[in-house]
C-alpha positions in Angstrom: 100.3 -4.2 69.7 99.6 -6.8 66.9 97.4 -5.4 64.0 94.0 -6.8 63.3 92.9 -7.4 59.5 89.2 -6.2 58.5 87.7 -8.0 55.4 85.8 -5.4 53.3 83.3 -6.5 51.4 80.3 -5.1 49.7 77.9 -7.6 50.0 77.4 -11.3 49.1 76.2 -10.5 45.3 78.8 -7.1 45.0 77.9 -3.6 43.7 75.3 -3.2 41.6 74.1 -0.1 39.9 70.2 0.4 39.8 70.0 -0.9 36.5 71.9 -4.2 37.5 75.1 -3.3 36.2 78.0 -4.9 38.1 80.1 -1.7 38.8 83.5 -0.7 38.1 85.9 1.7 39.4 87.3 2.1 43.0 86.4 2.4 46.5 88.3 4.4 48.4 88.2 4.1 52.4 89.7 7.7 54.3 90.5 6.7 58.3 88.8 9.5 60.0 88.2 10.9 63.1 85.2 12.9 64.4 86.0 16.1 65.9 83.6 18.2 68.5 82.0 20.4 65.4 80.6 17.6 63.9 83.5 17.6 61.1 86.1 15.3 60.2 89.9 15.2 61.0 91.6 12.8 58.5 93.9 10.7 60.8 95.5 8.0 58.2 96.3 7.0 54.4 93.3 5.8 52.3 93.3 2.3 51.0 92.0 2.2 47.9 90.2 -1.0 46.3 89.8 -1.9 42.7 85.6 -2.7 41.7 85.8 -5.7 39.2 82.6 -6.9 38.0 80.7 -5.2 41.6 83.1 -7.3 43.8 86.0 -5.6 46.3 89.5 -7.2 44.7 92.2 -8.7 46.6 93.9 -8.0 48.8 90.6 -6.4 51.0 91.8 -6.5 54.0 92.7 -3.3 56.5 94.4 -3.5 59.7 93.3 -1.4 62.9 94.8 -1.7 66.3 91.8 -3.0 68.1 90.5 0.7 68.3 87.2 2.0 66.6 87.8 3.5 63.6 85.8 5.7 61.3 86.4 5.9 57.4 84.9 8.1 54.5 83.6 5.6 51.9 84.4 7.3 48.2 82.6 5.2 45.5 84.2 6.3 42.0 82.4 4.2 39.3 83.9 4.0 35.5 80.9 2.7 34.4 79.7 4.8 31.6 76.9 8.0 32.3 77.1 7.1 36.3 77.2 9.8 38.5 78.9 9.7 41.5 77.5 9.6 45.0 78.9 12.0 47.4 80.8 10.3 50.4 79.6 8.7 53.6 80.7 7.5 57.0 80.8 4.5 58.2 82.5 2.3 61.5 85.0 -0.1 61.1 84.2 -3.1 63.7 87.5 -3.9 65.6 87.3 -7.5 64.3 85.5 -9.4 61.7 84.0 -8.5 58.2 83.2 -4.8 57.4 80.2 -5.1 54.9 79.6 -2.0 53.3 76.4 -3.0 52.0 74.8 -3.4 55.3 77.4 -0.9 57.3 74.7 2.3 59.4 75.9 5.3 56.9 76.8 8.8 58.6 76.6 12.1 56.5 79.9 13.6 55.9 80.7 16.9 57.4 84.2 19.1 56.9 87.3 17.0 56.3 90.7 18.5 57.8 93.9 17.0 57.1 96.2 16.8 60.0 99.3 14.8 60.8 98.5 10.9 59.7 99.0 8.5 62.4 98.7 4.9 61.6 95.9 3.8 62.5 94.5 1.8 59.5 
């Protein structure tokens, strides 16, 4: 079954932090799975893209089998005296642009590590 990339993106003008601050740092996408107690099963490797100046680098693409897919969003700033957000839930669209600026975020329950599968 042939792979299908996802562009990740964070909006046309990047991260910002609320004082206008292009970020820096990483953000970290964890392939989950939603299991029937409203926790999460991890279910593949994270990807993990380098913040420059509030824009995703290159490469920022992930690859999904044509499947829905779930990830844990992990926003890790190095800019100076910025606290971190805790980390959120979003879908990955089976084709297309995944912006995570506009992407519906979910609240993150339990996370349980099993057996990765590739899926992302």
């Amino acid at each position: 079954m042939p792979l299908t990339p996802i562009t990740v993106i964070y909006g046309t003008g990047g991260l910002s932090l609320p004082d206008g601050t292009p970020a820096t740092g990483t953000i970290t996408l964890q392939p989950v799975q939603e299991t029937p107690d409203a926790a999460y099963t991890i279910v593949a490797a994270p990807r993990v893209f380098t913040l420059s100046a509030g824009q995703i680098g290159t490469p920022n693409t992930i690859d999904t089998n044509g499947q829905p897919v779930q990830v844990l969003v992990y926003e890790q700033f190095t800019n100076p005296g910025v606290k971190n957000a805790p980390p959120y839930v979003v879908a990955v669209p089976t084709s297309g642009t995944l912006d995570l600026s506009t992407a519906s975020r979910g609240t993150v329950g339990v996370v349980t590590p099993t057996d990765r599968k590739s899926v992302v």
